[in-house]
C-alpha positions, 0 to 999 in steps of 0.5 A: 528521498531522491536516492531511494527513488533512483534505487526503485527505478534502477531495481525495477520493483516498481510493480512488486511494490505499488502491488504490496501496497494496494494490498495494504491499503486494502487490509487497511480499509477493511479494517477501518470497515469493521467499527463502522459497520458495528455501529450501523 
């Protein structure tokens, strides 16, 4: 874990990355949205 952390920081994808991850959770939420809106 330690050298894919150093690669991140070397990289500098740090934003790119954090960004495609909101989006994903986000994606994920709505998801998770939709059968509890069904039942209420």
């Amino acid at each position: 874990m330690g050298k894919r952390e150093k690669k991140i920081i070397k990289g500098n994808n740090l934003k790119p990355r954090l960004a495609f991850f909101v989006q994903i959770n986000i994606f994920m939420l709505k998801l998770l949205m939709i059968p509890v809106q069904r039942q209420l």
